[in-house]
C-alpha positions in Angstrom: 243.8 207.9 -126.8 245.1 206.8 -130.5 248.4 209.3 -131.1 248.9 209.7 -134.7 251.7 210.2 -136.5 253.5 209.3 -133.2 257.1 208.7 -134.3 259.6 207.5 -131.5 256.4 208.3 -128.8 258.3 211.8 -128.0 254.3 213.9 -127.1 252.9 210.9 -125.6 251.0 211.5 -122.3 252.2 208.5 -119.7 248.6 208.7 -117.6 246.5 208.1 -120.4 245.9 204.6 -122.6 247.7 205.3 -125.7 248.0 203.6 -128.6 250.6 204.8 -131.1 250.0 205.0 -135.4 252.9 205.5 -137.3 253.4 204.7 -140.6 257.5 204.4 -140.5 258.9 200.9 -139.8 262.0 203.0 -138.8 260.3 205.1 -136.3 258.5 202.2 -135.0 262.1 200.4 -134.0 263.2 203.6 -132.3 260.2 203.9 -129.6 261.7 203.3 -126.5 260.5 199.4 -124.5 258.5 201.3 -122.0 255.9 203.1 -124.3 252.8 202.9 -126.0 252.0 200.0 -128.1 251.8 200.6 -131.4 251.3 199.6 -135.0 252.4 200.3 -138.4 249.8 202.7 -140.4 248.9 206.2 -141.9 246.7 208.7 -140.8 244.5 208.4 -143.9 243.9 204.5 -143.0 243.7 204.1 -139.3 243.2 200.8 -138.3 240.3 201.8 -135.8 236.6 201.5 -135.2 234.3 204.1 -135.6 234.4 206.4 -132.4 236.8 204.2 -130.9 238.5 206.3 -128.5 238.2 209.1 -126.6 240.7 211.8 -128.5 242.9 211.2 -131.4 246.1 213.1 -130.9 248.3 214.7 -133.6 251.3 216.4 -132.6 253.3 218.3 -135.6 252.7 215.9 -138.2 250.0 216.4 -140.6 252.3 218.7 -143.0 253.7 214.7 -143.5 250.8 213.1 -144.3 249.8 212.3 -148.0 246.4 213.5 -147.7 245.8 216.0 -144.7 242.3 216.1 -145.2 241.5 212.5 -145.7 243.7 212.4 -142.2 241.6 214.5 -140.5 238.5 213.0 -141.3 239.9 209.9 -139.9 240.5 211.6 -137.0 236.8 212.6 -136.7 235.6 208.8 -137.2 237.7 207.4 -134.8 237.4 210.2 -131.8 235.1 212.0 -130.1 237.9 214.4 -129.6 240.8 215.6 -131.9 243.6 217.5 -130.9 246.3 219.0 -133.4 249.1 220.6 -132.5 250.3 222.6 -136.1 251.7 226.5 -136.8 250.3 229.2 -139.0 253.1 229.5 -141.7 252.2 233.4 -142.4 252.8 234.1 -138.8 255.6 231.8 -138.4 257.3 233.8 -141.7 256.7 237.2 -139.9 257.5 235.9 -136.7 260.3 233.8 -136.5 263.8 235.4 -137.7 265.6 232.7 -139.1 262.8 232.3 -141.9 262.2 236.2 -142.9 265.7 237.0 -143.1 267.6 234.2 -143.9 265.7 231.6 -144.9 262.1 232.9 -146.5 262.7 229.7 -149.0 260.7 228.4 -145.7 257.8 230.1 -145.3 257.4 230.2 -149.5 257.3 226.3 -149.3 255.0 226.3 -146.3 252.6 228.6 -147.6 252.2 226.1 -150.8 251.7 223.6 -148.4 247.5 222.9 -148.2 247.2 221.5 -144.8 249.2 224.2 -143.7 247.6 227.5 -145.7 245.8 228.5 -142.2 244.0 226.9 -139.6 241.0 227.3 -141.7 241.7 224.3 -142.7 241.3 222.5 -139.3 238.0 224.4 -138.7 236.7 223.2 -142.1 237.7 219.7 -141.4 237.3 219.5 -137.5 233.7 221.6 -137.1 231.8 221.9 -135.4 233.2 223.1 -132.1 236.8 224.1 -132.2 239.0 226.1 -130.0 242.8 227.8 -131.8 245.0 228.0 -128.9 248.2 230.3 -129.4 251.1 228.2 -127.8 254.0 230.3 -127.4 257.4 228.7 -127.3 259.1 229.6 -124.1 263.0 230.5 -124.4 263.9 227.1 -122.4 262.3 225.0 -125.1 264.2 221.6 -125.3 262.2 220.0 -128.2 263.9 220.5 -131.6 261.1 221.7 -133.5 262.3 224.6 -135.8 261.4 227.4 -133.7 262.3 226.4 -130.4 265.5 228.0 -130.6 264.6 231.6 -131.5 266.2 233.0 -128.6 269.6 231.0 -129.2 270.0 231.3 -132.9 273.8 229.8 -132.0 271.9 226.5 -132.4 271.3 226.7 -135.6 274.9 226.2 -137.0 274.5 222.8 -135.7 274.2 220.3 -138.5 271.8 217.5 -136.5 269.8 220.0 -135.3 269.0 221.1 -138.8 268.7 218.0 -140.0 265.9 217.4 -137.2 264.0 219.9 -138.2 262.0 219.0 -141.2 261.5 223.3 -142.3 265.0 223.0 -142.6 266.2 219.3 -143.9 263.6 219.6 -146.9 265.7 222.6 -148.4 268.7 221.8 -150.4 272.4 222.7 -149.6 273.1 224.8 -152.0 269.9 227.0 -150.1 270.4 226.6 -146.6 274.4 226.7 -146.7 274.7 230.6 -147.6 271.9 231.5 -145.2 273.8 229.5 -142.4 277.2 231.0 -143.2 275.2 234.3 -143.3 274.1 233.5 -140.2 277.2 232.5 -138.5 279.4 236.1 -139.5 276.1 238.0 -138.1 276.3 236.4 -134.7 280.7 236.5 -134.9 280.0 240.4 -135.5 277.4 240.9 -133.6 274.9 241.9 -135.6 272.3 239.2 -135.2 272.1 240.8 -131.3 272.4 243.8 -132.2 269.2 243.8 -134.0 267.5 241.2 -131.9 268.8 242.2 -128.1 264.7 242.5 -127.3 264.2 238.9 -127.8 267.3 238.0 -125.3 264.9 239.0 -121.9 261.6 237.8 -123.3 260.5 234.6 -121.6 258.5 233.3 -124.6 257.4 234.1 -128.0 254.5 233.5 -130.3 255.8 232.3 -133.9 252.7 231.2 -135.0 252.0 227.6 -133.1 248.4 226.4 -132.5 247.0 223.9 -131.0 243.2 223.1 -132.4 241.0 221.2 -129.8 237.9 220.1 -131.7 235.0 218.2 -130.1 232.9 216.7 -133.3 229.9 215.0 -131.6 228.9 218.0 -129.3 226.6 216.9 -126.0 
């Protein structure tokens, strides 16, 4: 399995072969002694045969990548399989509080984002058998991905966390600060539960997370 845009190894499966692409040298020296080997490159260049291994794996990274479709076609040369973990950004607009009420500068910059417009762009690039898999995030999540903490918006006021997530760290202060401190008097009043109690007892939530399984050689 080549994992692309693998970062510190975080979504690395530990009973497969893996090897690791990532393009940052600063990533690379954060992987932990006990993972995957790896080696410095980008998704448009991988430094792989031609159906070299059996899935390529891409876990929230294309909206990094220079070229997303130039990446994906690499993922199709080098696997038989591709898999592509990604979100919707019109669901995850509607869905997901913290961007439609206090930070829609979110969504507006996702939605310019090509490799992100829909999933349309997976199926053009990933045909021609693909399966869109809703992945809801359950209220326990302990990644830091934007919306794992839709259920605990308390986690939000924390600076790391924000600057973690890359929805929020590629805003400015001068956005992001009011809608925090907007944030932070509805949850000391109570308003934020007041208008979100429902979400408190829900064991998961949809906020527009897919995962695209795409087979491109077909038996």
């Amino acid at each position: 399995m080549l994992n692309v845009g693998a970062g510190t190894g975080s979504y690395e499966p530990d009973d497969r072969v893996v090897l690791a692409v990532e393009p940052s040298a600063t990533m690379l020296a954060q992987r932990p002694t006990h993972a995957a080997p790896a080696v410095q490159a980008t998704a448009e260049a991988l430094p792989v045969a031609d159906h070299a291994v059996d899935a390529a794996l891409a876990i929230l990274t294309v909206h990094h990548w220079t070229d997303p479709g130039a990446g994906l076609a690499e993922l199709v040369r080098v696997a038989r399989r591709q898999v592509v973990l990604t979100w919707d950004p019109h669901l995850f607009a509607s869905s997901l509080w913290l961007v439609h009420e206090y930070l829609p500068e979110i969504g507006h910059r996702e939605a310019d984002l090509a490799c992100l417009n829909t999933v349309t762009t997976y199926l053009r690039q990933l045909q021609p058998r693909v399966d869109v898999i809703p992945i809801p995030v359950p209220a326990d999540c302990t990644d830091g991905f934007l919306g794992a903490y839709w259920n605990r918006p308390h986690a939000y006021l924390d600076p790391a966390l924000r600057a973690a997530a890359s929805g929020l760290a590629a805003l400015p202060a001068e956005v992001t600060d009011p809608a925090i401190n907007r944030l932070t008097h509805d949850l000391a009043t109570g308003r934020w539960h007041n208008l979100h109690r429902e979400l408190l007892n829900r064991a998961d939530l949809d906020v527009g997370y897919r995962l695209v399984v795409a087979d491109a050689q077909p038996d």
